[in-house]
C-alpha positions as CSV (number, residue, x, y, z in Angstrom):
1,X,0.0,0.0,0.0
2,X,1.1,3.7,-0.8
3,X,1.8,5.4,2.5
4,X,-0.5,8.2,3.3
5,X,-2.1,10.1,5.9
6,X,-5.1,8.3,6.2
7,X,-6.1,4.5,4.9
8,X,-8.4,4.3,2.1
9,X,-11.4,1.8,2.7
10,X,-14.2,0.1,1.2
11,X,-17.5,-1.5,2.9
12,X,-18.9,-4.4,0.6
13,X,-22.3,-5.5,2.2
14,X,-24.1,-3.3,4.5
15,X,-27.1,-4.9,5.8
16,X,-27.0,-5.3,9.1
17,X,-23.6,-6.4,10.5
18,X,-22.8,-3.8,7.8
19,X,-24.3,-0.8,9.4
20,X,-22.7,-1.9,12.4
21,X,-19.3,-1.5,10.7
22,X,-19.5,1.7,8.8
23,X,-20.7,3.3,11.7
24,X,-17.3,2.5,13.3
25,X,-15.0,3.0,10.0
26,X,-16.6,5.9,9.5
27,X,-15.3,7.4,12.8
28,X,-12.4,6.0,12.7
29,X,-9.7,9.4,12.5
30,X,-6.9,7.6,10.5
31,X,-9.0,5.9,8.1
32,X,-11.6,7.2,4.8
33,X,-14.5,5.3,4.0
34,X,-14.5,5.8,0.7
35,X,-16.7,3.2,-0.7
36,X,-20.1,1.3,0.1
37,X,-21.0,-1.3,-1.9
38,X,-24.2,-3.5,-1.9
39,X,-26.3,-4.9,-4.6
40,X,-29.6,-3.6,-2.8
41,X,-30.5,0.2,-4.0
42,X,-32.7,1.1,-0.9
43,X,-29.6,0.0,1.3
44,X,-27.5,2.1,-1.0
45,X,-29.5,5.0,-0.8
46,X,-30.0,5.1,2.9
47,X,-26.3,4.7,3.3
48,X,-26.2,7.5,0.8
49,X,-28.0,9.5,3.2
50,X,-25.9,8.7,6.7
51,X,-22.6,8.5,4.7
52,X,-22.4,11.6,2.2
53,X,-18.9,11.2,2.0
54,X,-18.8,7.7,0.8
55,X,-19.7,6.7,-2.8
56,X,-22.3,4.1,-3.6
57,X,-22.1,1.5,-6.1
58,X,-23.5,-1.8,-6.8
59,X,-20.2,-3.1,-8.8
60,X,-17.4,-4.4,-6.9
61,X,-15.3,-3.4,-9.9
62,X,-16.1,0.3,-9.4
63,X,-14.2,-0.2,-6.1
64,X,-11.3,-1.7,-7.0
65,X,-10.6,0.8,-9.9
66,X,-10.1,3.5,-7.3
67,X,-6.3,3.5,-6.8
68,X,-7.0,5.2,-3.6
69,X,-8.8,2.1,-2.0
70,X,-6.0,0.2,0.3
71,X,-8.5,-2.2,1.9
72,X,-11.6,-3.7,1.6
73,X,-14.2,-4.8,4.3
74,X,-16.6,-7.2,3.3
75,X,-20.1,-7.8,5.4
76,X,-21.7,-9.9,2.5
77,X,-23.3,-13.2,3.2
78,X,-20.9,-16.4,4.1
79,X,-21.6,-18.2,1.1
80,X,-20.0,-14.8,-1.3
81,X,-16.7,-14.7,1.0
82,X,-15.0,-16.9,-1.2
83,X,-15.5,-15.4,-5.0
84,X,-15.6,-11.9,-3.0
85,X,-12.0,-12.6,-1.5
86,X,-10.1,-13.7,-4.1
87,X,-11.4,-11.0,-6.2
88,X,-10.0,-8.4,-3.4
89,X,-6.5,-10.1,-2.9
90,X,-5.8,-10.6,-7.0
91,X,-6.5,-6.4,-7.0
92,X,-3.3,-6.3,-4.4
93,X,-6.2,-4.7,-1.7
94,X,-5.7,-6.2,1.8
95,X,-9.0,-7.7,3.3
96,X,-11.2,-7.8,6.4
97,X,-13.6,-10.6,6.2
98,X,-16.1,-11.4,8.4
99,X,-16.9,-14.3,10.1
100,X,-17.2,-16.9,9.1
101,X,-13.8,-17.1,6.9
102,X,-15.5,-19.0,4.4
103,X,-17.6,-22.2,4.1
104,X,-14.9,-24.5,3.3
105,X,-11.5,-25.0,4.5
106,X,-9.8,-25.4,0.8
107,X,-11.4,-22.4,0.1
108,X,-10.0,-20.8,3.1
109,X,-6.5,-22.4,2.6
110,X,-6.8,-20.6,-1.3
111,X,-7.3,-17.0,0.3
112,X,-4.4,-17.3,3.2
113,X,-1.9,-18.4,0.6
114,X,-3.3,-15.7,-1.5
115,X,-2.7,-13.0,1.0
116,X,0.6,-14.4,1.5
117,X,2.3,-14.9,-1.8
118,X,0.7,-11.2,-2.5
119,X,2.3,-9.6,0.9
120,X,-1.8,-8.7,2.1
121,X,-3.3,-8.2,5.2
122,X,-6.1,-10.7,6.1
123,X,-7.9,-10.7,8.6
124,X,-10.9,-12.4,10.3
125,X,-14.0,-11.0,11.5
126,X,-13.5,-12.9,15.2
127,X,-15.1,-10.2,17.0
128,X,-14.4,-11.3,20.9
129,X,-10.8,-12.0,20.3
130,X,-11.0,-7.8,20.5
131,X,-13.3,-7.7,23.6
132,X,-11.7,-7.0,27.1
133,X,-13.6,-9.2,29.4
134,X,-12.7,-12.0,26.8
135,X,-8.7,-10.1,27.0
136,X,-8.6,-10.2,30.5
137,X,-10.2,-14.1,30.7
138,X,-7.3,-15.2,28.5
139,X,-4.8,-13.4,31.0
140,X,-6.4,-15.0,34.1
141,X,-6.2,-18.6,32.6
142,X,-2.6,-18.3,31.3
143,X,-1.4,-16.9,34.4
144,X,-3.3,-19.7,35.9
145,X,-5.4,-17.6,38.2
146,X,-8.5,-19.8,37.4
147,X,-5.9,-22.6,37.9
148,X,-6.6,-26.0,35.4
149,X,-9.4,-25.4,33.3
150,X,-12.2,-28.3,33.5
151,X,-14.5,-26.6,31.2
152,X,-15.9,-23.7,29.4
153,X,-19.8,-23.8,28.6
154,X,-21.1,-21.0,26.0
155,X,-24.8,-19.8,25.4
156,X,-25.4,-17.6,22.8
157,X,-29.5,-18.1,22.2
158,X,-31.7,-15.6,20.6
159,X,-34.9,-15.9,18.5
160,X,-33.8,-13.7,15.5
161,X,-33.0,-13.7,12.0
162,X,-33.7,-17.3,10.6
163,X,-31.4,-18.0,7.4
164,X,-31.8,-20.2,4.9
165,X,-27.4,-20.3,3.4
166,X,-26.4,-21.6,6.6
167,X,-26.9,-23.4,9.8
168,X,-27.2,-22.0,13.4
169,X,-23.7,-22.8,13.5
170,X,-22.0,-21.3,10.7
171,X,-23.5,-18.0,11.8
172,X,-23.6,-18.2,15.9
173,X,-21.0,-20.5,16.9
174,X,-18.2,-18.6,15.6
175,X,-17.8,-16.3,18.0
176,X,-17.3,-18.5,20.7
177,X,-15.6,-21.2,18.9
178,X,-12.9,-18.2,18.1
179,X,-13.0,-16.9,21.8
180,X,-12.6,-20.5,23.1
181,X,-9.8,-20.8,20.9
182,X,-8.0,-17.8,21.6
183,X,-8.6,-17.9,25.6
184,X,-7.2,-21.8,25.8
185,X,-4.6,-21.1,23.4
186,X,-4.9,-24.7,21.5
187,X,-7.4,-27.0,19.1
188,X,-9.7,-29.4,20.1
189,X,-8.7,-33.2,19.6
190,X,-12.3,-34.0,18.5
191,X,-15.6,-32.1,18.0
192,X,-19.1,-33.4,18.2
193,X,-22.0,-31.8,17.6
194,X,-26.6,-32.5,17.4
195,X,-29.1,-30.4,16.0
196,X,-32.4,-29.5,15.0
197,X,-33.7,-28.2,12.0
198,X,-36.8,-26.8,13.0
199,X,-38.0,-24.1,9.9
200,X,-36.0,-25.2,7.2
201,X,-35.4,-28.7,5.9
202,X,-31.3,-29.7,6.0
203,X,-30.7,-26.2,8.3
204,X,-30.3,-26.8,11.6
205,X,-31.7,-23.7,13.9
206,X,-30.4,-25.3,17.2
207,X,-27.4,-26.8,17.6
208,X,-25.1,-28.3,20.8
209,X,-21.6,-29.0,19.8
210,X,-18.5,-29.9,22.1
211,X,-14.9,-30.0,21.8
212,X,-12.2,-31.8,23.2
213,X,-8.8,-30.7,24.4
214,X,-5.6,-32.2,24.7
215,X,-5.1,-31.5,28.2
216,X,-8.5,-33.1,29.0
217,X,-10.6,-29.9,29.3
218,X,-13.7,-29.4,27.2
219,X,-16.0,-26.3,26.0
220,X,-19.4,-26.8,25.1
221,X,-21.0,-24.4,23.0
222,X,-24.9,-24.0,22.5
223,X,-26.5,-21.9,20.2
224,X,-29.8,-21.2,19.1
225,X,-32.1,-18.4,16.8
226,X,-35.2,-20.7,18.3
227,X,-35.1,-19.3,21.8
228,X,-37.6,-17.0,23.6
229,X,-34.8,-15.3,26.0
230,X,-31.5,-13.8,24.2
231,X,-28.8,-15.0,25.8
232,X,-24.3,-13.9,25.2
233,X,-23.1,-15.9,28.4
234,X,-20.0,-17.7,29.0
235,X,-18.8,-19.9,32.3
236,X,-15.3,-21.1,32.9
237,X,-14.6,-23.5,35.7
238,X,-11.1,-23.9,36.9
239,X,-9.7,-25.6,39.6
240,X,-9.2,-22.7,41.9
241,X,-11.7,-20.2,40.6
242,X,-14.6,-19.7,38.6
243,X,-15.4,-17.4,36.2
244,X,-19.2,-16.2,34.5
245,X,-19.4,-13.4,31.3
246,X,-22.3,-12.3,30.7
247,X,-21.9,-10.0,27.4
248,X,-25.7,-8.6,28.1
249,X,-24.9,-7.0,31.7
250,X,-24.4,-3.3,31.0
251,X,-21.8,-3.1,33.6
252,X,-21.2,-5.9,35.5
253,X,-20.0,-8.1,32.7
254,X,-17.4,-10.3,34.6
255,X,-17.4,-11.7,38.0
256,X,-14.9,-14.2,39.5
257,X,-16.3,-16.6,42.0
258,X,-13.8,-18.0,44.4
259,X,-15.6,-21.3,44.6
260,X,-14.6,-24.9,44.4
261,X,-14.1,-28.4,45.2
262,X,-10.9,-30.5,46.4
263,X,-10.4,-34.0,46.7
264,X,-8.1,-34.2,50.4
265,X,-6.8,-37.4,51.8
266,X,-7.1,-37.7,55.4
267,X,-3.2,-38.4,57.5
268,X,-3.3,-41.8,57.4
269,X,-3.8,-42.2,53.6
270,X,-7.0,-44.4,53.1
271,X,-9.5,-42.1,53.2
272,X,-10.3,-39.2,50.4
273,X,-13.2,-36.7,50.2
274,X,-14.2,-33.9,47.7
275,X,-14.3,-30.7,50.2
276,X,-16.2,-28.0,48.9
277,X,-15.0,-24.4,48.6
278,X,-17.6,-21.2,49.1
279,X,-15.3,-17.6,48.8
280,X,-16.6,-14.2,47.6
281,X,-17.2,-13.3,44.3
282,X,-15.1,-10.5,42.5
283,X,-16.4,-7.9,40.2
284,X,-13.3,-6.7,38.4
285,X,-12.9,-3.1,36.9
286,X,-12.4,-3.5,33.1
287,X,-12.2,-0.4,31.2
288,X,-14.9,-0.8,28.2
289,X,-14.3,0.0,24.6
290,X,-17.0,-1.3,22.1
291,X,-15.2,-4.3,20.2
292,X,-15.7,-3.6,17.4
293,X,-14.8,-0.2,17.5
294,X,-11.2,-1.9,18.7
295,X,-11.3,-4.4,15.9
296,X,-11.8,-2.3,13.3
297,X,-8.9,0.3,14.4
298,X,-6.7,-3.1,14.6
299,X,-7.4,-3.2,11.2
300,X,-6.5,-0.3,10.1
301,X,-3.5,-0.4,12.5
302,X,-2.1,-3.5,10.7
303,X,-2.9,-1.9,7.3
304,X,-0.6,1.1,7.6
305,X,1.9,-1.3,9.8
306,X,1.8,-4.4,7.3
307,X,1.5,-6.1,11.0
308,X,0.0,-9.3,11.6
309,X,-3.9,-9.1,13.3
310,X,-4.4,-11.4,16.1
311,X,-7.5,-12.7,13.7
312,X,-5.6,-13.3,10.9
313,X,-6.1,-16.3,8.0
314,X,-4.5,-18.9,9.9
315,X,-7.0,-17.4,13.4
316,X,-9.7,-17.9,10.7
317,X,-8.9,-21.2,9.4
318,X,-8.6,-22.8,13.1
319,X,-12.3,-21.9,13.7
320,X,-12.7,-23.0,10.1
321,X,-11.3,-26.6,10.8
322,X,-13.8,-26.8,14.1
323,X,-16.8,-25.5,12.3
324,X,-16.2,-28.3,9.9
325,X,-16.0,-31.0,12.2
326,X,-18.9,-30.1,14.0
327,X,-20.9,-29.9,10.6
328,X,-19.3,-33.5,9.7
329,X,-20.4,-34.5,12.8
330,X,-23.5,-33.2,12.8
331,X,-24.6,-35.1,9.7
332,X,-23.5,-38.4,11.4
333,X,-25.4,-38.2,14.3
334,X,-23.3,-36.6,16.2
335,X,-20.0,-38.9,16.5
336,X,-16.9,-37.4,17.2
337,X,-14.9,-35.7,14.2
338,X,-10.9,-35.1,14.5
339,X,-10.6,-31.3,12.6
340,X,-9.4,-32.2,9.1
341,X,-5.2,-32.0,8.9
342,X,-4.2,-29.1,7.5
343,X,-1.1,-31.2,4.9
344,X,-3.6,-33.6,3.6
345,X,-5.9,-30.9,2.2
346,X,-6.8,-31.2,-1.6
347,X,-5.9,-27.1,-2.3
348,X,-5.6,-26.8,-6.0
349,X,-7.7,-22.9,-6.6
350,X,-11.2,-23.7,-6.8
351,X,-13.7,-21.8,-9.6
352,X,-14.6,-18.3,-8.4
């Protein structure tokens, strides 16, 4: 990219994750939206309205033919990443895709050895690897405050937009896959995953998957559009402490509970008992930035930098490799599924 002042961006898709990110591109103060691009004209003309400065178009072309475009955010539906991506990358623009990456993991293999061999930034929309409750969690479980970690169980329940492209967990699970991923710091052994496809044959609106870990913790992720109560919670139980997130409190977000249980031996050795352990619970003080206001300025960040994001390709093709064995899973009846090997991938380019 051509050094300048200020970094020349592009929104493809503004629906409405897409509203969500021009409002924060559009304030960012080293950064130009320059572009909104959509293929609906009554979205184009309302973000005509809230974005004067911003042209509208309905070709991806007209983007790309502005010199002065270094990146390219795109908000479009999963199943356009693909075509949408390579299209970016082979016009030398770096790329913000949201999640998820893409559908397939060849696919998503194509665009991170795309963005490499081209020298571009890639990066995945993994929204709460920017949070700070979600920060600070990772903190506490490398320093080992929480102390082993047994599990992590994840709600994220709504009754919402229903699609018909993709499954409950293509679209939810995601985000706490990602989080999950980034908190524990490794993959899962195995993933398994049930459903219910409750509207729409083949598309499962509810969905309960769980992965398996190498040091024998798990994380168990539920997520529904089917539910009457929405629902962004998170619970982590370690040895020595436990910890709850809940993304919907307006202030109280995190709280530490010093609780627990202990297998002792008695003195003489035959005798062992789980003792049960009732402290006081800890609200910490965790300064607030919206996330996505601190993932998009990442962004940019890495764009003028040519630094690596923290949710970069390979980020995105770790929650790719989950998503995948859960869906293999999924469609046989929910037995365990090893995330496909990376080295025994077929990756020869597939048709745009």
């Amino acid at each position: 990219m051509t050094q300048r002042e200020t970094v020349g961006l592009a929104l493809v898709g503004i629906g409405g994750w897409g509203n969500n990110l021009a409002r924060n591109l559009d304030g960012l103060r080293d950064a130009r939206l320059r572009w909104i691009c959509d293929t609906d004209e009554r979205r184009l003309a309302a973000a005509a309205s809230q974005y004067p400065e911003a042209r509208t178009t309905r070709r991806l072309g007209d983007v790309l033919d502005d010199p002065e475009v270094d990146a390219v955010v795109v908000a479009t539906p999963a199943p356009t990443h693909h075509a949408i991506g390579k299209t970016v990358l082979r016009a030398g623009r770096d790329l913000y895709l949201e999640k998820p990456m893409v559908l397939d993991v060849a696919h998503g293999v194509e665009l991170l050895r795309m963005a490499e061999a081209g020298g571009r930034v890639l990066m995945v929309g993994h929204l709460l690897e920017y949070h700070p409750v979600v920060i600070r969690l990772r903190d506490m479980i490398r320093s080992g405050e929480l102390g082993t970690i047994h599990y992590i169980s994840t709600q994220r329940l709504n009754l919402g937009t229903i699609r018909e492209d993709e499954n409950v967990l293509w679209s939810f699970a995601p985000h706490d896959v990602s989080s999950i991923l980034f908190m524990l710091g490794q993959e899962p052994t195995d993933v398994s995953a049930r459903g219910q496809a409750c509207i729409h044959r083949g598309v499962e609106d509810v969905a309960f998957m769980t992965m398996r870990f190498g040091d024998q913790s798990m994380a168990h992720v539920h997520v529904s559009w089917l539910d009457p109560h929405k629902t962004r919670k998170m619970t982590i139980v370690g040895s020595r402490r436990m910890a709850v997130f809940d993304d919907l409190e307006s202030t109280e977000k995190l709280r530490i509970y010093d609780k627990g249980a202990n297998v002792r031996t008695d003195y003489d050795g035959f005798a062992e008992y789980a003792g049960l352990r009732f402290g006081d619970i800890l609200v910490p003080h965790i300064p607030f930035t919206e996330p996505l206001r601190l993932e998009v300025q990442h962004f940019v960040q890495c764009v003028r930098t040519r630094a690596t994001p923290v949710s970069d390709g390979h980020d995105g093709l770790r929650v790719l490799r989950v998503l995948e064995a859960a869906e293999r899973s999924l469609r046989s009846g929910g037995q365990p599924m090893q995330p496909v090997a990376l080295p025994d991938l077929v990756t020869e380019p597939h048709p745009a």
